[in-house]
Backbone as CSV, one residue per row, in Angstrom:
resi,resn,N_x,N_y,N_z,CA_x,CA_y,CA_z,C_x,C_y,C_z
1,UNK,193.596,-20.366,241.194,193.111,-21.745,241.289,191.827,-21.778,242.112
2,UNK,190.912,-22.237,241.873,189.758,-21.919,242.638,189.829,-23.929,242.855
3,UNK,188.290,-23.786,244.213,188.303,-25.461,244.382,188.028,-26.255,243.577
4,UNK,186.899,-26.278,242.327,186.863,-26.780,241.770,187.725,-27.823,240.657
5,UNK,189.270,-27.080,240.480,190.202,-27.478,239.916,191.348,-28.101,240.893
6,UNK,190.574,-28.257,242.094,191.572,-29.003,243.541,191.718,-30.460,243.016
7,UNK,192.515,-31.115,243.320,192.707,-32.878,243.419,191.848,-33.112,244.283
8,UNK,191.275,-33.987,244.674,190.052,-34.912,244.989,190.609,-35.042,245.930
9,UNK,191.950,-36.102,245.985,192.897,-36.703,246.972,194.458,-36.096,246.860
10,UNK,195.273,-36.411,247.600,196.567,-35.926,247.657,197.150,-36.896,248.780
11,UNK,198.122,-38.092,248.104,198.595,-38.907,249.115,199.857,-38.576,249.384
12,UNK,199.741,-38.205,251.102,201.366,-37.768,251.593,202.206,-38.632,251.925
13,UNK,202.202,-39.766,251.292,203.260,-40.849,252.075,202.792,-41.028,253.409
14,UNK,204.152,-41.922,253.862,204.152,-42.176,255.041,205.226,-41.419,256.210
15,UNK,204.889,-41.398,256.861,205.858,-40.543,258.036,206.152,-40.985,259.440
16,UNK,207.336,-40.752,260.379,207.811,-41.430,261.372,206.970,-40.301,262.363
17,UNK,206.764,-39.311,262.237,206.870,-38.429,262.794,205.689,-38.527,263.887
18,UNK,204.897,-39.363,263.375,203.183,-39.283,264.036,202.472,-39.465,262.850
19,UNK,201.151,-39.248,263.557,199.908,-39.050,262.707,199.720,-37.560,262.214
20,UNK,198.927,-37.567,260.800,198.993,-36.147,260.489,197.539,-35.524,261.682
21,UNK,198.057,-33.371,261.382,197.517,-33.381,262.435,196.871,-31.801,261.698
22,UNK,197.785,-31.576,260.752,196.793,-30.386,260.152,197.368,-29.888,259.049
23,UNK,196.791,-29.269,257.905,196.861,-29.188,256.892,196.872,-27.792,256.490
24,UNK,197.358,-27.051,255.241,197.397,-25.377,255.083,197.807,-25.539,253.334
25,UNK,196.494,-24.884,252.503,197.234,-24.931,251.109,197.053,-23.739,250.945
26,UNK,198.693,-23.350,249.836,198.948,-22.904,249.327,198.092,-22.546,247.775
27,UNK,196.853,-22.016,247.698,196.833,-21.946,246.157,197.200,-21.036,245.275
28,UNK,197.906,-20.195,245.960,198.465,-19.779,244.914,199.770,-20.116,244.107
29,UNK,200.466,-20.852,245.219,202.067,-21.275,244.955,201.857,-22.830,244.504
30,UNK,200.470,-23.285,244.771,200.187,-24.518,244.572,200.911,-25.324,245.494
31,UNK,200.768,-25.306,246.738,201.859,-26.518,247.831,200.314,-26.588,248.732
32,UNK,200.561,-28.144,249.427,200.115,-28.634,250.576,201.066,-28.717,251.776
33,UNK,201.186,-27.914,252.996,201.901,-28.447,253.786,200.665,-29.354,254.772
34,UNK,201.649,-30.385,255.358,200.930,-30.827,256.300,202.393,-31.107,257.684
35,UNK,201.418,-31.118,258.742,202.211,-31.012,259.932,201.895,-32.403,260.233
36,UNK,202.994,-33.508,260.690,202.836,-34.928,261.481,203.343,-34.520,262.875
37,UNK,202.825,-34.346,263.397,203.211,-33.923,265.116,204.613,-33.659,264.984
38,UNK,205.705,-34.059,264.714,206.839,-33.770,265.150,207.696,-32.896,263.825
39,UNK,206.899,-33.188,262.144,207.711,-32.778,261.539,206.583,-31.947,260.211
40,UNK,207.169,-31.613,259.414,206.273,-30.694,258.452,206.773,-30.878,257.244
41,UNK,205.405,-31.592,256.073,205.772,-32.108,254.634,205.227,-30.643,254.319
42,UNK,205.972,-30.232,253.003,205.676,-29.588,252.072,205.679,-30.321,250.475
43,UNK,204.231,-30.098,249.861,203.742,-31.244,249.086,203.143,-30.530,247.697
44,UNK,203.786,-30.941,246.573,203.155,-30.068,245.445,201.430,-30.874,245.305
45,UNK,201.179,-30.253,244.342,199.107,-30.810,244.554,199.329,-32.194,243.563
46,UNK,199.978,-32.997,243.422,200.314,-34.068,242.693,200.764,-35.354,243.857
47,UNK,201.435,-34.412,244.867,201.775,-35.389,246.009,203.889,-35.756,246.253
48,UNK,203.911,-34.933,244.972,205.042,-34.924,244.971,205.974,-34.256,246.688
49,UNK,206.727,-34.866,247.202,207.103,-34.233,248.386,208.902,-33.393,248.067
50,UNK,208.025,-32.180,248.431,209.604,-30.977,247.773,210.187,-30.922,249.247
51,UNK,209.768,-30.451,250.058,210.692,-30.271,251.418,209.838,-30.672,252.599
52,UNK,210.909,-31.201,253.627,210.189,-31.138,255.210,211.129,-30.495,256.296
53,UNK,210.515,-30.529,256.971,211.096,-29.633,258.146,210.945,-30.833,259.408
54,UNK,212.600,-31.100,260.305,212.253,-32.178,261.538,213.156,-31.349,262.448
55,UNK,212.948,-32.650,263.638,213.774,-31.637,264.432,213.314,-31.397,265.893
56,UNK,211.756,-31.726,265.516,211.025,-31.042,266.282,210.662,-32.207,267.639
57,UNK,210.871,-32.147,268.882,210.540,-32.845,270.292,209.071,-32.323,271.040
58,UNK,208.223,-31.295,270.060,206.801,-31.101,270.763,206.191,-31.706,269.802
59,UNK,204.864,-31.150,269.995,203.659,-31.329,269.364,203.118,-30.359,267.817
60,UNK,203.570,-30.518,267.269,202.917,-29.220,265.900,201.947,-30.140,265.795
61,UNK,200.852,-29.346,265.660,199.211,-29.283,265.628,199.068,-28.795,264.413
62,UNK,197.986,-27.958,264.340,196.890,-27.387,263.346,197.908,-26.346,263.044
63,UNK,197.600,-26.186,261.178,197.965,-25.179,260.466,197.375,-24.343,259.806
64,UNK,198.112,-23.178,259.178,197.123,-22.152,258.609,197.867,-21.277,257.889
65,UNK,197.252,-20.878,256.855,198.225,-19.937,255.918,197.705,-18.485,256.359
66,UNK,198.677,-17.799,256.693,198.650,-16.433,257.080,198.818,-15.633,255.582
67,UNK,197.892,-14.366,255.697,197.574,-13.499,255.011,199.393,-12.925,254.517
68,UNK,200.667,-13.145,254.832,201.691,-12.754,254.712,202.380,-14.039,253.711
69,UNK,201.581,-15.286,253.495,202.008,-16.421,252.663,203.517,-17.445,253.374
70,UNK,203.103,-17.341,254.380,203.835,-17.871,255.509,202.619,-19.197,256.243
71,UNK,203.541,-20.287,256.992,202.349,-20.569,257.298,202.678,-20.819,258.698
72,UNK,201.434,-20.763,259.667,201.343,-21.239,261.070,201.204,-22.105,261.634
73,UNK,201.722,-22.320,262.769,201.254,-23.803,263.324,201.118,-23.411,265.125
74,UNK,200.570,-24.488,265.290,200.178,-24.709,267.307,201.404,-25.482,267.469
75,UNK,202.669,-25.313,268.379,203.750,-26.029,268.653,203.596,-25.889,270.486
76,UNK,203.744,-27.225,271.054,203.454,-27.197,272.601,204.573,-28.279,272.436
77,UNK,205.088,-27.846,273.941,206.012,-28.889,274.714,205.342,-28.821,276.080
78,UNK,205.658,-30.229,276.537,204.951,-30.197,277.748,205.267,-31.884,278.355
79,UNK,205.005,-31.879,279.746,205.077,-33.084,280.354,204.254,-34.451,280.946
80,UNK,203.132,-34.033,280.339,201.673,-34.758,280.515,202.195,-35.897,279.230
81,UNK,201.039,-36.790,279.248,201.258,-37.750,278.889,201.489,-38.008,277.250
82,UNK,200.273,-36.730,276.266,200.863,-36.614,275.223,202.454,-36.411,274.525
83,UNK,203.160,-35.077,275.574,204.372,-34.663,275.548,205.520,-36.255,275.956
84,UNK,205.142,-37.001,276.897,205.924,-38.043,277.353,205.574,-39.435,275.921
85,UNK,204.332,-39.071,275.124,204.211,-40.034,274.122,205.204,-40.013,273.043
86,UNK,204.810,-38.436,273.024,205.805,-38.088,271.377,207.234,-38.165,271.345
87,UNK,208.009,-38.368,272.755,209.319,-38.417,273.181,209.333,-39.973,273.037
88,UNK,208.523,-40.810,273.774,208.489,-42.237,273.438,208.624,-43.107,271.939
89,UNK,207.827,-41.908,270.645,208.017,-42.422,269.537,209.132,-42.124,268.816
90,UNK,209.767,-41.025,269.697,211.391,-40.430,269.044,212.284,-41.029,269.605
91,UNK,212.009,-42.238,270.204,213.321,-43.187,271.324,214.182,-41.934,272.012
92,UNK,213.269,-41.132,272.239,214.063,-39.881,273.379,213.776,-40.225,275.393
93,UNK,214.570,-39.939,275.587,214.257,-39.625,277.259,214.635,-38.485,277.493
94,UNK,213.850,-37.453,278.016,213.897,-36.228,278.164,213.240,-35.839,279.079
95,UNK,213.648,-34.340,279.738,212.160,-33.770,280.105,211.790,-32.427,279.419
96,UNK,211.004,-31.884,279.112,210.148,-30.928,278.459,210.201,-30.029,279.311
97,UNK,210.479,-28.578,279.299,209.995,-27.343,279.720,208.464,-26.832,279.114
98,UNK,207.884,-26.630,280.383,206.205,-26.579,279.363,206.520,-25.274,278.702
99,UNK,205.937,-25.287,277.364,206.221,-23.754,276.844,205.144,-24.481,275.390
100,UNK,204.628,-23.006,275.136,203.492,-22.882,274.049,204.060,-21.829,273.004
101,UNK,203.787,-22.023,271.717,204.249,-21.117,270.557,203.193,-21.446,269.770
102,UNK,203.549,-20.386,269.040,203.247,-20.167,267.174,204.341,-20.371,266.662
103,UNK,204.667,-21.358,265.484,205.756,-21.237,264.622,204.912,-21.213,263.165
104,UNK,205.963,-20.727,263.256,206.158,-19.821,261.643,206.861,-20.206,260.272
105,UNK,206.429,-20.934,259.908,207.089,-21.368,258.472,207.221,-20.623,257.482
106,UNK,208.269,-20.442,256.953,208.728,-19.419,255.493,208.951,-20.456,254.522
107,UNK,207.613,-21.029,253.568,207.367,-22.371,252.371,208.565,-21.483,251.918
108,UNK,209.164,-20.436,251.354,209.875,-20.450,250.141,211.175,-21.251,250.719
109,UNK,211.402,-21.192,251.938,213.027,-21.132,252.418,213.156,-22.888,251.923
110,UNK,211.384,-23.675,252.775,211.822,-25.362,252.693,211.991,-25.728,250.718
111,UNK,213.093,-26.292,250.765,213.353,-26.635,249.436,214.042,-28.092,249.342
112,UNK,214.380,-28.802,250.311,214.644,-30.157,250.090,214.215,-30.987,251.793
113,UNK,214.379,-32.296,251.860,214.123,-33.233,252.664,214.805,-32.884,254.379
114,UNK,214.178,-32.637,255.192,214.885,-33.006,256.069,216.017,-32.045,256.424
115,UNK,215.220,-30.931,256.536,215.577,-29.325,257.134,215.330,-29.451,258.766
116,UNK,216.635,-28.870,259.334,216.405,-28.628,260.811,215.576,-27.577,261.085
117,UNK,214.469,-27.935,261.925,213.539,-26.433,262.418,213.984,-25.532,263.222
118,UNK,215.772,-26.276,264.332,216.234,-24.955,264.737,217.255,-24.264,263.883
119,UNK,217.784,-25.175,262.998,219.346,-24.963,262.526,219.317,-24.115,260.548
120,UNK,217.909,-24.337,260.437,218.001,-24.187,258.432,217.468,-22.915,258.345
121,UNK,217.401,-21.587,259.473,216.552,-20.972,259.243,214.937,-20.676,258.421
122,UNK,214.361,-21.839,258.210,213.206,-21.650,257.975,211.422,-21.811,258.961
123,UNK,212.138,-21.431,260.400,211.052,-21.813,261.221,211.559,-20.511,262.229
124,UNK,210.511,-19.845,262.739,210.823,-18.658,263.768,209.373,-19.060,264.882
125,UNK,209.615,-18.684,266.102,208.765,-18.754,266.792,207.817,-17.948,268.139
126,UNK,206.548,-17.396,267.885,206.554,-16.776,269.206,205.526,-17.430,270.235
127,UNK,206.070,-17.303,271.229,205.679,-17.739,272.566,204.168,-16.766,273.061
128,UNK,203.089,-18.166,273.844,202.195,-17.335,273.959,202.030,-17.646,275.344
129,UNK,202.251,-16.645,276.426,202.541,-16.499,277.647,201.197,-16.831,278.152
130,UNK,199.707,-16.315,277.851,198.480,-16.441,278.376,197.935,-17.872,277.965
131,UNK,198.626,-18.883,277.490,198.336,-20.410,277.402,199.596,-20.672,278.334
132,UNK,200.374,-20.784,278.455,201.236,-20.800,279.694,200.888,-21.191,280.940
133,UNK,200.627,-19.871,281.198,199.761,-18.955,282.606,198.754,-19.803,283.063
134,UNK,197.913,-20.490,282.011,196.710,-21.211,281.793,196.493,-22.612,282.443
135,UNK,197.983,-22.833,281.735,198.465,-24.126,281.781,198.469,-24.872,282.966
136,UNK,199.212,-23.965,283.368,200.495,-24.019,284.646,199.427,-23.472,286.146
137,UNK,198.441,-23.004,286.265,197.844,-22.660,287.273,197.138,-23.593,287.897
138,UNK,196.802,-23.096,289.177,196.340,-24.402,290.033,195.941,-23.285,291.373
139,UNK,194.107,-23.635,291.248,193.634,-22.689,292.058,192.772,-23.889,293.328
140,UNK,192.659,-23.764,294.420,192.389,-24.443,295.521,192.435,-25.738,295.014
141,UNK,193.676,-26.280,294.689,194.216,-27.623,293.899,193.790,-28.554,293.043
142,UNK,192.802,-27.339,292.101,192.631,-27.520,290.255,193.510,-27.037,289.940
143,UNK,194.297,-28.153,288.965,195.603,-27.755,288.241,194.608,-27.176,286.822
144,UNK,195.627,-26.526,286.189,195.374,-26.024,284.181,193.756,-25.319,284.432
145,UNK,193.943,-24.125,284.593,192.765,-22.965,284.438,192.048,-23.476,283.060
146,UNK,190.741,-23.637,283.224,190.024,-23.749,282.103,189.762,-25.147,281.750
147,UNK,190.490,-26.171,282.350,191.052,-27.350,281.667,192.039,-27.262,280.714
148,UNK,192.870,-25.813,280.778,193.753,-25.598,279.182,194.502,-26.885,279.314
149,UNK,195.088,-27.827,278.319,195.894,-28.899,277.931,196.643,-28.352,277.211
150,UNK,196.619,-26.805,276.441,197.600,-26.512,275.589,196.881,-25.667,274.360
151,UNK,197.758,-25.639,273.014,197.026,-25.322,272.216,196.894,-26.675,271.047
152,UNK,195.880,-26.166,270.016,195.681,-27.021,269.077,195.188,-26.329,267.588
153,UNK,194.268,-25.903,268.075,193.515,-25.651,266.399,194.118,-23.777,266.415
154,UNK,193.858,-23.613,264.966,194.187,-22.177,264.616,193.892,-21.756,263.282
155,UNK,193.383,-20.260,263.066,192.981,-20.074,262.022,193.256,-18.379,262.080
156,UNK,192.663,-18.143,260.757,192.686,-16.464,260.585,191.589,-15.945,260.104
157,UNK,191.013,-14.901,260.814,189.591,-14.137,260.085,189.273,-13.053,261.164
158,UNK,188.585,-11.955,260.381,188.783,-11.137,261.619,187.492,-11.245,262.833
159,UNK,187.962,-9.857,263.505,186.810,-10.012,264.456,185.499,-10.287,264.665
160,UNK,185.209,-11.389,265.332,183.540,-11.670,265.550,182.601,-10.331,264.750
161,UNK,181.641,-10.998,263.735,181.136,-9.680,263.797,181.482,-7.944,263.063
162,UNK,182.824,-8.553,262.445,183.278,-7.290,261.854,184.058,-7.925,260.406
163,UNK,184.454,-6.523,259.721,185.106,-7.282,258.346,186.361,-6.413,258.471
164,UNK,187.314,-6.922,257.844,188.439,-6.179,257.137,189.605,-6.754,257.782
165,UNK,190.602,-6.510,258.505,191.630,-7.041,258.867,191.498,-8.332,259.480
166,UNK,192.575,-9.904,259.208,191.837,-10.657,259.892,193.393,-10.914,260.927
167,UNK,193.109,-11.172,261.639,193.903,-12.040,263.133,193.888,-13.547,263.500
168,UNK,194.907,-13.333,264.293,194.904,-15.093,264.408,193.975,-15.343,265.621
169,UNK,193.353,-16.489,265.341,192.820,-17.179,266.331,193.226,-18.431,266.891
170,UNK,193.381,-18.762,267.874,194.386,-19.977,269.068,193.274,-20.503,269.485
171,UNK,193.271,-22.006,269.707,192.180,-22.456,270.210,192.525,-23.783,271.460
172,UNK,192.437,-23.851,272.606,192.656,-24.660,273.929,192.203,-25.855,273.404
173,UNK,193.462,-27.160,274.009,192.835,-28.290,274.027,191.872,-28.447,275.547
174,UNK,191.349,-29.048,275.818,190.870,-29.233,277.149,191.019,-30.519,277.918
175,UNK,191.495,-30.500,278.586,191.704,-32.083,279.583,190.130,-32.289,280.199
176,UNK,189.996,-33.703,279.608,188.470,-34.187,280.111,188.446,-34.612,281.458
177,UNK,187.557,-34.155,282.344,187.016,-34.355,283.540,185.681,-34.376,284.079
178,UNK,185.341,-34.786,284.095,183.790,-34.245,284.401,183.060,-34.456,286.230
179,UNK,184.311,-33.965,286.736,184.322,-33.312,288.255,184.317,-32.212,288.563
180,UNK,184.803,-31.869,287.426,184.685,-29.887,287.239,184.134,-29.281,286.421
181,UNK,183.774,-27.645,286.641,182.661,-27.293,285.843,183.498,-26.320,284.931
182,UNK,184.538,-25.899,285.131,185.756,-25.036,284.389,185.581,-25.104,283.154
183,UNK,186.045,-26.648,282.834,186.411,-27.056,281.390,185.327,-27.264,280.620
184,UNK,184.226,-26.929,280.484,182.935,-27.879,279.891,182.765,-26.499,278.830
185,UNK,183.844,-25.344,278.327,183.897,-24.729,276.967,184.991,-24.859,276.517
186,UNK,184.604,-24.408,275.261,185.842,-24.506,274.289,186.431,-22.900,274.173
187,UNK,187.816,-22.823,274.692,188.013,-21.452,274.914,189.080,-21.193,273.470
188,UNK,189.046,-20.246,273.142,189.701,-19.626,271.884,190.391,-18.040,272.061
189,UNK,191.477,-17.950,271.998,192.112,-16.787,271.955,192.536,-15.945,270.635
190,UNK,192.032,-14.279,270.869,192.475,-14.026,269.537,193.357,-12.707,269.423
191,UNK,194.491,-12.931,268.359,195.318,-11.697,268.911,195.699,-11.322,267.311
192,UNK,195.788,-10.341,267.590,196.309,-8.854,266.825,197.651,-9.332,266.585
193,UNK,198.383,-9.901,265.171,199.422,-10.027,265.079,200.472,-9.303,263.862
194,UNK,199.971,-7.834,264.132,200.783,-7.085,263.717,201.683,-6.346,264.770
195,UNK,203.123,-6.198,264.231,204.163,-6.267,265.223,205.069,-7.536,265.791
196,UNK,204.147,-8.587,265.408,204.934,-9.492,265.760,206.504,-10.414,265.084
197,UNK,206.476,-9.612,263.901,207.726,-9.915,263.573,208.921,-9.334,264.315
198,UNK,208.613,-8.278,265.221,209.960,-7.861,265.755,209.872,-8.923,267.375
199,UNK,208.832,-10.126,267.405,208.630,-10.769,268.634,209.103,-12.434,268.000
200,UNK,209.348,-12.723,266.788,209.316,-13.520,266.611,211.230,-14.438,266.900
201,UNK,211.522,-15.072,267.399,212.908,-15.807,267.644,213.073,-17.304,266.779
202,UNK,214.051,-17.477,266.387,214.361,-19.257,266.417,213.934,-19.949,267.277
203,UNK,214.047,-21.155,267.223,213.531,-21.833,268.714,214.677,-22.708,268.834
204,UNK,215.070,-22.751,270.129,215.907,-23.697,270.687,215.323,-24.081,272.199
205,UNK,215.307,-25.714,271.508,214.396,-26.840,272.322,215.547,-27.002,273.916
206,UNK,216.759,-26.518,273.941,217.889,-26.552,275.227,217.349,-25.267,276.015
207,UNK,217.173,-24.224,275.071,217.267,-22.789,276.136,215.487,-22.292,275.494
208,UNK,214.330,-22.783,275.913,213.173,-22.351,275.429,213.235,-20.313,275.970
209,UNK,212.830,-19.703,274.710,212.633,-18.911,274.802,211.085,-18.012,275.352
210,UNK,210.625,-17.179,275.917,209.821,-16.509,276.238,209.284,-14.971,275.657
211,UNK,209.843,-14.702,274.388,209.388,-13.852,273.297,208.251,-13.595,272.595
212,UNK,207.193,-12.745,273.446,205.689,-13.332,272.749,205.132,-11.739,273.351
213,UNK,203.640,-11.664,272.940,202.930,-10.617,273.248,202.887,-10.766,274.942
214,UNK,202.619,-9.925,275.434,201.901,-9.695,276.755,200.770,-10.240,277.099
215,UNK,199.863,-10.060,276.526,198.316,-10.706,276.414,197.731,-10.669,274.807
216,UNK,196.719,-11.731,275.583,195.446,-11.892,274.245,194.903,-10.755,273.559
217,UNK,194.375,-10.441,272.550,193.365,-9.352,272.171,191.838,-9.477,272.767
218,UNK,191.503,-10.127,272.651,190.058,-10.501,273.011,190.329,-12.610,273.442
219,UNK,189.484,-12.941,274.749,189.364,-14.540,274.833,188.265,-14.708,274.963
220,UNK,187.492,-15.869,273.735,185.894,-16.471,273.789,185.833,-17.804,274.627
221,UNK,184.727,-17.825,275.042,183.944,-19.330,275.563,182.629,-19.736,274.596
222,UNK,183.116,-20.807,274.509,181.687,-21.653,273.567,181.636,-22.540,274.338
């Protein structure tokens, strides 16, 4: 299927979940998933809606189809004011363990409405300890190194500058301030994610897991 033979438009309904927040097609299988902060449509190119995935008490962000036909997403929990919003639109009271992932969608597994993301086996997740770390730091009482807020955007291609294998790339939200000189880039992490299927877990939102690489491959500033 090349673009030219794409739909123009593709209307996903409506959703409780949030606003949509990122998108990943399939052309070869012909599906649109899209992520609404809390839940994930899977959408034939007609608009027809075959499966979703809920469940979810963080943030799913930006998506991306991995070279394995799986797709990715930015999943953050956290206690700042976004994390205390998205609990507000789920009539939840909670508190959040801050914790950052990649989840992992397997399109073949979603096949009908309203699949649990911990319970239907079709969502695995790994934890990325150096957005964490990021997060959570607080140096002569600047909290979040960098301004990190978390993650958001993500994609795949390889190294700056080189061809052939591509990797994922993670990209920092940044908390706006302009008292500090930290945050004023856009920082992007990129890692080598072969091996990571023997790192990858379920996720359970009671007992957050910590199953992830050690470090980044390479981290940019723009």
């Amino acid at each position: 299927m090349t673009i030219q033979n794409l739909p123009r438009t593709i209307f996903t309904g409506h959703s409780k979940g949030g606003h949509i927040q990122g998108i990943a097609l399939d052309k070869s299988r012909k599906y649109l998933y899209c992520s609404f902060t809390t839940e994930l449509l899977k959408l034939d190119l007609e608009g027809n809606l075959i499966g979703s995935v809920k469940g979810l008490t963080g943030h799913l962000g930006c998506l991306a189809l991995g070279t394995d036909g799986r797709i990715y997403g930015s999943l953050e929990f956290k206690n700042d004011a976004v994390g205390k919003g998205i609990l507000k639109n789920l009539g939840m009271e909670k508190e959040l363990q801050d914790a950052f992932y990649i989840a992992i969608f397997d399109g073949d597994k979603i096949t009908r409405t309203d699949m649990d993301a911990e319970k239907d086996g079709v969502m695995t997740t790994v934890y990325l300890k150096d957005v964490v770390d990021d997060f959570n730091a607080e140096e002569n009482g600047v909290k979040h190194r960098f301004g990190c807020s978390g993650i958001d955007g993500i994609t795949f291609g390889p190294a700056f500058g080189e061809e052939g294998k591509y990797d994922l790339y993670v990209a920092y939200g940044i908390y706006r301030d302009i008292d500090r000189k930290d945050n004023d880039y856009q920082v992007i992490l990129r890692y080598d994610i072969d091996g990571w299927k023997k790192l990858e877990k379920p996720l359970s939102q009671k007992n957050i897991h910590h199953s992830g690489p050690e470090k980044y491959t390479e981290r940019y500033f723009a």
